[in-house]
N, C-alpha and C positions, 0 to 999 in steps of 0.2 A: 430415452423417451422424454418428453416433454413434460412439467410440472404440471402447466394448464394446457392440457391439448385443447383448440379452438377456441382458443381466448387469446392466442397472439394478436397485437390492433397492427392491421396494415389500412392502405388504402386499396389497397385488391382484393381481388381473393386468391391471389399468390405473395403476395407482403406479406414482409412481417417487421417488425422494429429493429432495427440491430442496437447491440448493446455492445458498447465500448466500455473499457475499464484503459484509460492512458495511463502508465505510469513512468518513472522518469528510466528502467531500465527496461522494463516489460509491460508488453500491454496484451488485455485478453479482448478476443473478438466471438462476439456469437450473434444468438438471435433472442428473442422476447419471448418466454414460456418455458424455454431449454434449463435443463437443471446443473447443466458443465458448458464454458465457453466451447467453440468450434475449435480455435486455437488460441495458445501464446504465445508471440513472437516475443523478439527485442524490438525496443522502440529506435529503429535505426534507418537509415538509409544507405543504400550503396553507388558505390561508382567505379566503373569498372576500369582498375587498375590504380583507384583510389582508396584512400581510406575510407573504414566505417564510423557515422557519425552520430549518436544519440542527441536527436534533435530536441529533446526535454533537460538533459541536464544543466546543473545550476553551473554554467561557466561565463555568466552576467553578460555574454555576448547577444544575447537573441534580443535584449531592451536598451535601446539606445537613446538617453533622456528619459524621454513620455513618449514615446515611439517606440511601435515595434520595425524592428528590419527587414527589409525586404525577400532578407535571408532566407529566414525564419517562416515567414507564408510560402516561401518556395519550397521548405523541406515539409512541411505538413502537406504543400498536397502532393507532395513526391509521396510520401508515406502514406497520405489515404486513397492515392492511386493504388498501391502495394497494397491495401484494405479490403476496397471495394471490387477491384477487379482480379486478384491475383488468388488471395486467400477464401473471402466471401462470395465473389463471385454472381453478385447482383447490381442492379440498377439503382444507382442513389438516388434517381430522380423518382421512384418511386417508394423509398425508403422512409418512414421518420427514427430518428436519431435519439441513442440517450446515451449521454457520457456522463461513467462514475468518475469524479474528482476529489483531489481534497478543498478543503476550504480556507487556503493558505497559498492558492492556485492565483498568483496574478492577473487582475481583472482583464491586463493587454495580451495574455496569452491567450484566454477565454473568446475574446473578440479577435483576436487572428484566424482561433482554429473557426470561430462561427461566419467569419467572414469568406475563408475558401471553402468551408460547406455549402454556404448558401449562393456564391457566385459562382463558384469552378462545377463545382456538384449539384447543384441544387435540390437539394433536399428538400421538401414539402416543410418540416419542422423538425427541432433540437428541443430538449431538455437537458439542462448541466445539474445533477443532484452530488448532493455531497456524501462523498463514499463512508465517511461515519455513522451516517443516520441512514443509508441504504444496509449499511451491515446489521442492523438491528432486524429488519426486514425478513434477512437468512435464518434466524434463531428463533424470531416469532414474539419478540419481545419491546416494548416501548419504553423501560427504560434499561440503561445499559450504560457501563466506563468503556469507549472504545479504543483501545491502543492500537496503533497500528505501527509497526515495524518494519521499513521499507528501505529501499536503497540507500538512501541521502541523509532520511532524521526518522526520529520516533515523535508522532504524534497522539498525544492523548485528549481526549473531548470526552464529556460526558452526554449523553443523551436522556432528559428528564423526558417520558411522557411525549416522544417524537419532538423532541426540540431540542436539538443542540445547546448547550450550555456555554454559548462563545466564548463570558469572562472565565471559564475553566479551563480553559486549556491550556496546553503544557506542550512546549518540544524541544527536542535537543538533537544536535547534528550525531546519534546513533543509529548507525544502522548499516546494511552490507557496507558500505564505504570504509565507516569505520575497522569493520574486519580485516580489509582488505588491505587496508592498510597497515594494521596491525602484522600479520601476515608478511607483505615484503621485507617491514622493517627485519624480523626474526632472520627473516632470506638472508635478506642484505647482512647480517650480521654474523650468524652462521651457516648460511646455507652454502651448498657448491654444486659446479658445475661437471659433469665427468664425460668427457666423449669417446664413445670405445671403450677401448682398454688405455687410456692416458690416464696423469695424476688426476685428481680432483682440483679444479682452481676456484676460487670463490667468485661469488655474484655480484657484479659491477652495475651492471644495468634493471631497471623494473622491468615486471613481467607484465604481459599487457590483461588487461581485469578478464578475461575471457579463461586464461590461465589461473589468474589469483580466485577464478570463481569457483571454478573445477577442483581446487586443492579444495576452497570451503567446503562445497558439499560432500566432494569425497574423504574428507576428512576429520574435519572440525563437530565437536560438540559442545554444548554447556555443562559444564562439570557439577555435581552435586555440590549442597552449600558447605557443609565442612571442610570438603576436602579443597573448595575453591579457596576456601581463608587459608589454608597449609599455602600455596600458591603463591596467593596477597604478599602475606606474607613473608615468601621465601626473596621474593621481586625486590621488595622493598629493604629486606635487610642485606640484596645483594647473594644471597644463598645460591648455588647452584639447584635452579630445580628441577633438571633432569633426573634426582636423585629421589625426589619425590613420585614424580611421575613413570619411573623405572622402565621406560619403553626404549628401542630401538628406532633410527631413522628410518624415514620415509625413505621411499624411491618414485618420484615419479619423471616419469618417460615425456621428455618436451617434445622428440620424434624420433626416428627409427635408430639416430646412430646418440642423442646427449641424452644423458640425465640428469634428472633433476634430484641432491638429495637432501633430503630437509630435516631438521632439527625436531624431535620427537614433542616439543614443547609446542610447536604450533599447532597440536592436537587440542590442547585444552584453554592453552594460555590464548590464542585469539581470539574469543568470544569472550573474554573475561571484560574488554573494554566495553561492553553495555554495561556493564553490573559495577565495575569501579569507579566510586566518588570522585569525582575531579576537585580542583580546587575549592568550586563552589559549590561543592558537595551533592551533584546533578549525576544522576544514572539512569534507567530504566526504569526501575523500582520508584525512586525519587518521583518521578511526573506524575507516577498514579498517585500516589498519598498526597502529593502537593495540589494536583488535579482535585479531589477530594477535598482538602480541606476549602477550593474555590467553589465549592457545589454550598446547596443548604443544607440544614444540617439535617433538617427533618428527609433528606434526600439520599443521604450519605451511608447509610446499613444497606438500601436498596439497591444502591451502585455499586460496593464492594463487593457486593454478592452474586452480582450480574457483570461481572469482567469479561470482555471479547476481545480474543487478541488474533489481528491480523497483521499480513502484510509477508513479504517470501523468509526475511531474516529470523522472523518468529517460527518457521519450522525448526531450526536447527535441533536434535535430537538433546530433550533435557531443558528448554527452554523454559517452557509453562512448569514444568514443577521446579526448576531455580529461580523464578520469577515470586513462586506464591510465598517459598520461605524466606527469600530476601524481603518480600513485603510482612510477613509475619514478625522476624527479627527488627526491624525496623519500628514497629511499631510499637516492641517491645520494651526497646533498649533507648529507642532516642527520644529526648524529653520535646523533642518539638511535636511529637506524633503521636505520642503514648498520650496525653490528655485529652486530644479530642475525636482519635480516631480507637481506643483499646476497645471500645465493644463491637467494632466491626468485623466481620465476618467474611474471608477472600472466599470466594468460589469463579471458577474459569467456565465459561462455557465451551463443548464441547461442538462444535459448527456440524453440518451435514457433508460439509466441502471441505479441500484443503486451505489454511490459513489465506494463503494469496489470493485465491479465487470467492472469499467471504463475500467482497463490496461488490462483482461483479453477479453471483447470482442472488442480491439482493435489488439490483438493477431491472435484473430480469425477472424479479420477481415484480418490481413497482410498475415496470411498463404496462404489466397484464392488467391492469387497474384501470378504474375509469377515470381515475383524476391525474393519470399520467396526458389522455387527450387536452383537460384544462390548462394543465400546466405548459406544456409543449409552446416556445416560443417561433413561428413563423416567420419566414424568409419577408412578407410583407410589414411584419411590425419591425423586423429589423431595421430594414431600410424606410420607413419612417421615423422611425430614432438615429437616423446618421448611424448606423449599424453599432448600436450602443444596447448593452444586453443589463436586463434588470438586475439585480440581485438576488439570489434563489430564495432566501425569506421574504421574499416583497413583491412573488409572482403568485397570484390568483387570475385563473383566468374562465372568464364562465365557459360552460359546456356549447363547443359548435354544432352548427345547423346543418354544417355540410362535410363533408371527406375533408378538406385542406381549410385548415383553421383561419377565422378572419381574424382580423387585428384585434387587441384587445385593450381593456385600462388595468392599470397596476393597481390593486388594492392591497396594504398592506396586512401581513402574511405569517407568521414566524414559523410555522414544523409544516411537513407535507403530512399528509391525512393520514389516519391511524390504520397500520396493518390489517386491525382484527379480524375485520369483515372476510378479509381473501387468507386467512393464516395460513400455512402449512398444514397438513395434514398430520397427526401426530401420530402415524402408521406407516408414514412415509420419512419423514424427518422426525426424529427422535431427538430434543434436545438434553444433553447430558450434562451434567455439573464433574466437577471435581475439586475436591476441597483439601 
């Protein structure tokens, strides 16, 4: 059932907003009020007897110069054909639009997907909100450290009092990716292949991420913090650590006649690459305390204690409690961190939703709002700006007179308006800490 039943804003009285969550491997689709998306797909397209193509990933193909490619607007609206009509099952043209993004999102993507919205689709109006400061929304809180752990990187932002904290932020290429690649590497060095009843022969070729994804969830955890430094440890001195970790190989079945047998290490030891220092001494843990000390300080007790961790890699079983004591240890032991962060205090918030689906029904929370109608940027002010979209700090738009929003002026802007008014209900959504 609906959070706000009949406070969905459409333009009928069969609309309702839809709420997109794009992200580079998955995206969630619903509508405005709903307390869980409708669906998550993959963010893909298909061709039949072609390959599948994740039109979001970072493979520097989709921006050409200062130009986007023609490519590129042809698989967005192949994909929000596959949206609108396949999944959702409604009329764009009656629809207004709100996508959760991050804010690290290239402004020529932004203006691709707003330009097949509004020409191919035509949507009445879009809002692009930043999935950091929409996650605050889902918890009921204004300020908050948001981490998000996604496909490609870990993003951290701090959130003071509904304003992002832009000089704070922090990210690093961890995240599913990096698993997954973790992961082959192990394949590719111990792993083998066995078909029937033949020898086993070892792994020459990568497995395609659809496989390497399936071993993650079915397999992988983040291991407690002691026994992850036995590990560290064993890696670096070279130690066998199957001996440590005392488990048997995998089996997993690629199809009905090979298998697949894997090396019992890549139970624990694949996720350790979030939490291991690299040369510049950058982890997971790392971006929030570095995150943190780019905050004020009079700001800094309030944010440590208000940590939301999103994004699908941050399910993995064990994550948020080897997250809290690495940032404990840390703050303990290193002289960069211990003097100006030791009287901080970690606490995790506890979301209503799963990790992934955070920024999407915080989305769905801000549409039911009445300053999601102000903000909403129009098919006609597009195309009086040479289809050039504001910046989401720098959009104020007064409240319209009619159904389909008139043009408006940009007044500058910096947080979208404060939850409190419409919060959660705290009978319905329980927010919970853990420390």
């Amino acid at each position: 059932m609906p959070l706000y039943k009949g406070l969905g804003i459409g333009l009928g009285t069969d609309a309702h907003t839809i709420v997109l969550d794009l992200g580079e491997a998955y995206s969630k689709l619903g509508f405005a009020g709903e307390d869980q998306p409708r669906m998550v797909i993959p963010t893909t397209i298909e061709t039949i007897g072609g390959p599948v193509t994740y039109i979001f990933k970072s493979d520097h193909t989709s921006i050409i110069g200062h130009a986007v490619t023609t490519d590129l607007q042809r698989s967005i609206q192949t994909f929000f054909d596959k949206v609108f009509y396949k999944h959702l099952q409604v009329n764009p043209k009656l629809q207004r639009v709100i996508i959760c993004e991050s804010l690290l999102n290239p402004t020529k993507i932004r203006e691709a997907i707003a330009t097949v919205l509004f020409q191919h689709f035509e949507v009445p109006s879009i809002f692009f909100a930043p999935h950091h400061l929409l996650a605050c929304f889902t918890v009921a809180v204004n300020t908050a450290l948001v981490l998000d752990c996604s496909y490609r990187e870990t993003l951290v932002i701090p959130v003071i009092e509904n304003t992002p904290v832009l000089w704070g932020w922090q990210a690093a290429p961890l995240g599913a990716a990096s698993i997954h690649n973790s992961i082959m590497d192990e394949i590719l060095d111990k792993g083998k292949l066995q078909l029937e009843h033949n020898p086993a022969t070892p792994v020459t070729q990568r497995l395609s991420d659809k496989v390497l994804e399936d071993i993650k969830v079915k397999a992988c955890f983040v291991s407690e913090y002691e026994r992850a430094k036995k590990i560290q440890s064993a890696k670096w001195s070279k130690e066998p650590i199957e001996e440590i970790l005392q488990q048997k190989e995998m089996v997993y079945p690629l199809d009905g006649v090979t298998r697949l047998i894997i090396p019992s290490s890549i139970r624990e030891n694949a996720a350790e690459v979030l939490f291991e220092q690299d040369n510049d001494q950058v982890s997971v843990a790392t971006l929030v305390l570095d995150s943190l000390l780019n905050c004020p300080i009079d700001s800094r007790k309030e944010l440590a204690k208000n940590l939301l961790i999103t994004g699908g890699t941050s399910m993995l079983p064990g994550f948020r409690h080897r997250l809290l004591f690495e940032l404990k240890e840390l703050v303990q032991h290193e002289e960069r961190y211990n003097a100006k962060l030791s009287e901080c205090e970690f606490r995790v918030h506890n979301p209503p939703i799963h990790a992934n689906l955070v920024g999407w029904l915080g989305a769905s929370i801000f549409a039911t709002l009445e300053a999601f109608q102000r903000k909403s940027i129009t098919k006609e002010y597009f195309n009086q700006h040479n289809g050039k979209l504001p910046d989401w700090c720098a959009t104020d738009i007064t409240p319209p007179n009619e159904a389909i929003l008139p043009p408006f002026k940009v007044k500058p802007r910096l947080s979208l308006p404060s939850a409190g008014p419409k919060r959660i209900k705290s009978e319905t959504h329980h927010t919970k800490s853990e420390s």
